[in-house]
C-alpha positions as CSV (number, residue, x, y, z in Angstrom):
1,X,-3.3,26.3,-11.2
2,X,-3.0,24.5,-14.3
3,X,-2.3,21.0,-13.5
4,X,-1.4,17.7,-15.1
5,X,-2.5,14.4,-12.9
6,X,-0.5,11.5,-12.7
7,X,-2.0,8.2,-10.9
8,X,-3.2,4.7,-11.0
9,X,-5.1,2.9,-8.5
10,X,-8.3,4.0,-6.2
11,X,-5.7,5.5,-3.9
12,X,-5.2,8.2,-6.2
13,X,-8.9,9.0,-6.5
14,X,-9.8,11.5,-3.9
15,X,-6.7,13.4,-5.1
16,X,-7.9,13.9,-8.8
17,X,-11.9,14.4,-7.6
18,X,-10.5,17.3,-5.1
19,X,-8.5,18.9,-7.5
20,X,-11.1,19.1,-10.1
21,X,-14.0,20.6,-7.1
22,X,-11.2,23.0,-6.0
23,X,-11.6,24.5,-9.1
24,X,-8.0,23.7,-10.6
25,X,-7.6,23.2,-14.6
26,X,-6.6,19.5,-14.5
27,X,-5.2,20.1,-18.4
28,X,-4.3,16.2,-18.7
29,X,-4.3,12.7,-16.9
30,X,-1.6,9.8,-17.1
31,X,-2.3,6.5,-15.6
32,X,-1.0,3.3,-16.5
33,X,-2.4,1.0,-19.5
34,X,-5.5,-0.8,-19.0
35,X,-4.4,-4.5,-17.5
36,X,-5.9,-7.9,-18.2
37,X,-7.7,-8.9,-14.7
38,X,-10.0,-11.8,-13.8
39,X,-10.4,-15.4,-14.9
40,X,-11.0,-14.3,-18.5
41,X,-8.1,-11.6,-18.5
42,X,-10.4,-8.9,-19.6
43,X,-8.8,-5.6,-20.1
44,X,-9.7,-3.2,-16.8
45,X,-9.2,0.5,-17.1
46,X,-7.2,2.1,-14.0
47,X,-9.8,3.9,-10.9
48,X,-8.0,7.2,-12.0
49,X,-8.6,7.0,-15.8
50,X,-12.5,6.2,-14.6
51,X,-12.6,8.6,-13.4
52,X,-11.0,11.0,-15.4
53,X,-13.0,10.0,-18.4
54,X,-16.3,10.7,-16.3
55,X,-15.0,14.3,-15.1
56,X,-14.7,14.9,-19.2
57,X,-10.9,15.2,-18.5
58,X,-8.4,14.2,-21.8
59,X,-6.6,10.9,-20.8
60,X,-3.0,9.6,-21.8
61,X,-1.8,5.8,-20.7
62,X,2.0,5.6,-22.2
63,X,3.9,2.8,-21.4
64,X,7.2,4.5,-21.1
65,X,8.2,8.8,-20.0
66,X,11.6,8.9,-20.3
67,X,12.4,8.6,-24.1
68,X,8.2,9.2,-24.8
69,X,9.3,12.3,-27.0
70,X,5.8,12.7,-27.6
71,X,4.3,12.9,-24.6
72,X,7.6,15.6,-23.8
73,X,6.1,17.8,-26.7
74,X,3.3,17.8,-25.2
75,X,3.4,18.7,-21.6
76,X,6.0,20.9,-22.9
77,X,3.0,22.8,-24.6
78,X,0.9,22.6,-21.8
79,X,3.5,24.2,-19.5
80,X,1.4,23.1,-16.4
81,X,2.2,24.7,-13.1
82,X,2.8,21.4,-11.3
83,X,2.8,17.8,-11.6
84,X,0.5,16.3,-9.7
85,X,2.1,12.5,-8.6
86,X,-0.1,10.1,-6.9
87,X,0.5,6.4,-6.8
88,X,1.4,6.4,-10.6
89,X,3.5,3.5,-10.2
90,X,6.1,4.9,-12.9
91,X,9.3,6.5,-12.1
92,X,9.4,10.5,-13.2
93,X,12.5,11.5,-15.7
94,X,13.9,14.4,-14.8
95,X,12.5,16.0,-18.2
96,X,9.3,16.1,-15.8
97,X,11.0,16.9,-12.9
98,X,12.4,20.1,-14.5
99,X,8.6,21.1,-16.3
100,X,6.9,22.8,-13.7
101,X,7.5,26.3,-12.2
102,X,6.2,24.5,-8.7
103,X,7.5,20.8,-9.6
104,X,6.5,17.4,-9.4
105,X,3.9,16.9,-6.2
106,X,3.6,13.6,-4.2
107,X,1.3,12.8,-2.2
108,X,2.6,9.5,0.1
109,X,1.3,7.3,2.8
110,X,3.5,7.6,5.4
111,X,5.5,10.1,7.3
112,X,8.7,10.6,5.7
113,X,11.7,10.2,5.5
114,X,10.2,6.7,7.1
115,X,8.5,3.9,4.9
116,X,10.2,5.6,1.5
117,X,9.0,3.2,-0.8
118,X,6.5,1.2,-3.0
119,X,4.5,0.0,-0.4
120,X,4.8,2.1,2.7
121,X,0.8,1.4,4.0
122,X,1.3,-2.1,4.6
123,X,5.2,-2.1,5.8
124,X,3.8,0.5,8.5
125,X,1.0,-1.9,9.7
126,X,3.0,-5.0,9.6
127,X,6.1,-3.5,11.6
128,X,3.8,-2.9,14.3
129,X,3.3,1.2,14.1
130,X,1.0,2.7,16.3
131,X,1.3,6.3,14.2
132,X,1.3,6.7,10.2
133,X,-0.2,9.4,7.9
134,X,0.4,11.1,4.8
135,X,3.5,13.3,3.7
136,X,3.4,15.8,0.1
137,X,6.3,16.5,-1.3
138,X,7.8,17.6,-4.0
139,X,9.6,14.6,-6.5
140,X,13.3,14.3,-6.9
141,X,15.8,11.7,-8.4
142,X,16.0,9.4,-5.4
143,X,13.4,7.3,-4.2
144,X,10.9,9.4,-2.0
145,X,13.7,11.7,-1.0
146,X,12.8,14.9,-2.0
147,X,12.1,17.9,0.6
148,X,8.9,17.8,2.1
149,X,5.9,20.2,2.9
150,X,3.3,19.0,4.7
151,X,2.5,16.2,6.7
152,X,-0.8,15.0,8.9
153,X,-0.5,12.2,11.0
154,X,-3.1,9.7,12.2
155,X,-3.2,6.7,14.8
156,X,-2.9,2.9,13.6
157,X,-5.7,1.1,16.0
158,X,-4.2,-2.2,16.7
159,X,-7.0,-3.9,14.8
160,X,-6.3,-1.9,11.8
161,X,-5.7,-4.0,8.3
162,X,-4.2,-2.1,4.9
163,X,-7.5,-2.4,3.1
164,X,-9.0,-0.7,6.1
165,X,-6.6,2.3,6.0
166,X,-6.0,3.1,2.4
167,X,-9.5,4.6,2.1
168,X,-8.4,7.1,5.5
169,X,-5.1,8.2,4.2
170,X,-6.3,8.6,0.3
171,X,-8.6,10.7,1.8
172,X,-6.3,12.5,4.2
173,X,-3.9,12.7,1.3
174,X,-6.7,14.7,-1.0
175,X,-7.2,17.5,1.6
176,X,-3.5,17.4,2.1
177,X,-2.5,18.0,-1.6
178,X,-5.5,21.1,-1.7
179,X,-3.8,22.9,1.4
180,X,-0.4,22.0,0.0
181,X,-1.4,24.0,-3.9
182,X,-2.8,26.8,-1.8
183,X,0.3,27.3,0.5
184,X,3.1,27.4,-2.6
185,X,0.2,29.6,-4.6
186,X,0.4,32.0,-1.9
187,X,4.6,31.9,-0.8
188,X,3.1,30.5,2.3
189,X,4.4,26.6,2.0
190,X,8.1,26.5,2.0
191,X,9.9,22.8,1.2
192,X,11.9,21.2,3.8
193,X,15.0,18.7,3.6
194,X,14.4,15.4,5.2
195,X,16.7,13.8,7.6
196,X,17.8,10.7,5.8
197,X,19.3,9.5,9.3
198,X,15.4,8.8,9.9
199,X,15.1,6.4,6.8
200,X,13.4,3.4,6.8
201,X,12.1,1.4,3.1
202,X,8.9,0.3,2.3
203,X,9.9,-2.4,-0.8
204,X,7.5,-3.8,-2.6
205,X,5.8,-6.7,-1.5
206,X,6.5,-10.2,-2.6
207,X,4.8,-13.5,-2.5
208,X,7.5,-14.2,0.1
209,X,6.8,-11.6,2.7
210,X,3.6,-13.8,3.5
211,X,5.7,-16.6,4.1
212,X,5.2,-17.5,8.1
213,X,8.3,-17.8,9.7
214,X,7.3,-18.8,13.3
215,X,10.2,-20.2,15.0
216,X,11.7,-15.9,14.5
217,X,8.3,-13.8,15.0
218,X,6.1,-13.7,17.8
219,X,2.6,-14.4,17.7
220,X,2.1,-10.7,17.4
221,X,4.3,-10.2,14.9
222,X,2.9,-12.5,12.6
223,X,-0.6,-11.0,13.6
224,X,1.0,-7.5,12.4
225,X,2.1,-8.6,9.2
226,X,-0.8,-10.3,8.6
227,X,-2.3,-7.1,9.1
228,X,-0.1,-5.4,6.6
229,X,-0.3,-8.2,4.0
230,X,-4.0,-8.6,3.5
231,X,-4.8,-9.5,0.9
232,X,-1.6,-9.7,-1.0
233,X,0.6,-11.1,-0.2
234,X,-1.6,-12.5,2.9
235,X,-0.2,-15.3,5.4
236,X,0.7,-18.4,4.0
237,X,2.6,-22.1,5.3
238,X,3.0,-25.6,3.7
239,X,0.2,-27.9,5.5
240,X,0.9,-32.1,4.6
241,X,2.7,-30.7,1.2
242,X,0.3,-28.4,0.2
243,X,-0.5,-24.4,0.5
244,X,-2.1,-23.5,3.0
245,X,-3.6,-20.1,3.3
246,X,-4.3,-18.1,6.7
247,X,-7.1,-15.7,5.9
248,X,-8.1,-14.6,10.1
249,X,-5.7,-15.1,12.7
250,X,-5.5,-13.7,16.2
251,X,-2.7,-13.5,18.9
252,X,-4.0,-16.1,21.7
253,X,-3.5,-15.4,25.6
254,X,-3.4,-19.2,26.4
255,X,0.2,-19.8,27.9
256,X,2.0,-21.6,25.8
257,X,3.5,-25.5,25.3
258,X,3.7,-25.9,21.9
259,X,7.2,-25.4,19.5
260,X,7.1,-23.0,17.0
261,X,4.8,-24.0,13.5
262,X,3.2,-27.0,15.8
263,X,-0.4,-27.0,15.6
264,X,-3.2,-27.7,17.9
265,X,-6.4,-28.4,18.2
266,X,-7.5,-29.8,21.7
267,X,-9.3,-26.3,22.8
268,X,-11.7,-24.8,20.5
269,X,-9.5,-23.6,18.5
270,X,-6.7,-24.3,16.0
271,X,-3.7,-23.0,17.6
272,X,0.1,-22.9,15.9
273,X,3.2,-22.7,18.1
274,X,5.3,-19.0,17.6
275,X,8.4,-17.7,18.7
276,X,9.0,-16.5,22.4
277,X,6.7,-19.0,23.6
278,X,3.5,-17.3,22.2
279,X,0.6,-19.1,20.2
280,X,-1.6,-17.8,17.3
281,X,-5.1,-18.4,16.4
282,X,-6.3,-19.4,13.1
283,X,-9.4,-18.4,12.6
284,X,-9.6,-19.2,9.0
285,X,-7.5,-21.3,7.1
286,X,-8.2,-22.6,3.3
287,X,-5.9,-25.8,1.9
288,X,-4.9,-25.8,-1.7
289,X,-8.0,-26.9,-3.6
290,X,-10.4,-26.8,-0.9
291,X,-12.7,-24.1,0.2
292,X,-12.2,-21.9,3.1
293,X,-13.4,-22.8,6.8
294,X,-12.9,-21.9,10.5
295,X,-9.7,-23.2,11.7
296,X,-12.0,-25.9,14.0
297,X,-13.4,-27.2,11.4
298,X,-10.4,-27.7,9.2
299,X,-8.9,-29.5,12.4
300,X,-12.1,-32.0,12.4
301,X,-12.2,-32.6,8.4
302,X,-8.8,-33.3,8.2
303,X,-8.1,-35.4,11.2
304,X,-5.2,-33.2,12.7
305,X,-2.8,-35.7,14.5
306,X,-1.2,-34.4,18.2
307,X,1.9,-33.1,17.3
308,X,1.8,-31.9,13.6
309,X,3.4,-28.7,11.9
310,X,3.5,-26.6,9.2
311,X,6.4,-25.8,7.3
């Protein structure tokens, strides 16, 4: 097929490499504009348009779609078979929508019509799922609403972090989109509604979804959306006024007597009070301005008094 790619981060980069060894015409890419990154703010080109530009593949990074007359004129002359969507992070105009003869394809991480949304990885993992995978569909209006075509599903160990899963499904999500081309190339692959009753959202993430809220989740439910949050927005409390950062944590067996968001420390371990009479382990915790350390040792070097919190 003739094929225009449209993607952004490393997730979308098994997708583009497998198009282009499946011997597809990938006539043009769109990713986002390089963005400033790092102390100094330097300018970082996308994963996708790395890669593009290292396949030999021509390269487009517009700001906007919708009015881009442009760009319009130009996919217009192209008349690509499909558009390829994969974590593009822009919202397709219909213009787009309407293009190709086989439509706009998605490739998502989770199995719709549940996690529809910007972030449906991590809301999977910090909800607690013990099943996820990956979904293509084909793009409409709404947000990830469109009918379906093929899914492959995959267990969540209860371990698992984000960072630890996007490689899997971006993977999973490559093969997926290669048997999902094939099957509408051959009248095979036929689109199915999905059952909206079955909805759940997957927003994006804020800084205050990392926000511990102890005295309403369990010890494993905090452990879960650490899980999910890593390393954005992450885990996060106020310690004597300051921020205080959770980077390891662990559910902890030890029966219970603190209150919810009290710490201790008499064990060897720094333990914190959660709902349902449940305690967490902080394995490694970092204060505002200081460097990280085992949740022990932040107890020692900062004198932890019996009966403190965090907020």
């Amino acid at each position: 097929m003739k094929l225009v790619f449209c993607g952004t981060p490393e997730f979308a980069v098994p997708s583009l490499q497998a198009l282009v060894d499946a011997g597809h015409e990938v006539a043009l890419v769109l990713t986002q504009p390089d963005r400033p990154a790092g102390r100094k703010l330097e300018l970082h080109a996308p994963p996708v348009k790395r890669l593009a530009l290292a396949l030999g593949l021509p390269v487009l990074q517009p700001e906007r779609l919708k009015t881009n007359l442009d760009l319009r004129s130009r996919l217009e002359t192209l008349a690509p078979d499909a558009i390829i969507v994969v974590a593009y992070g822009r919202i397709i105009p219909q213009w787009m929508l309407d293009l190709p003869r086989f439509g706009n394809i998605n490739v998502h991480g989770s199995l719709l019509p549940k996690y529809r949304g910007a972030a449906p990885i991590q809301w999977a993992i910090a909800n607690g799922e013990t099943e996820t995978g990956v979904t293509t569909m084909l793009l409409d209006a709404g947000l990830d609403t469109g009918d379906t075509l093929l899914f492959h599903s995959i267990s969540i160990p209860p371990s698992t972090t984000s960072p630890q899963l996007y490689p899997q499904l971006s993977q999973i999500g490559a093969n997926l989109l290669i048997q999902t081309l094939s099957g509408l190339e051959q009248g095979t692959l036929r689109p199915t509604p999905q059952d909206s009753h079955n909805a759940t959202l997957a927003p994006i993430l804020t800084r205050e979804d990392g926000r511990l809220d102890l005295a309403h989740r369990t010890a494993l439910q905090t452990y879960n959306r650490w899980r999910g949050f890593t390393p954005w927005p992450g885990a996060h409390a106020i310690f004597r006024g300051k921020r205080f950062l959770i980077h390891q944590m662990h559910p902890s067996s030890v029966t219970s007597t603190l209150s919810p968001n009290q710490l201790d420390a008499s064990t060897s371990e720094l333990l914190v009070g959660a709902a349902n009479n449940t305690l967490l382990a902080l394995d490694e915790v970092q204060l505002e301005g200081k460097p990280r350390m085992s949740g022990a040792q932040f107890a020692r070097d900062f004198q932890l008094h019996p009966g403190e919190h965090l907020e």
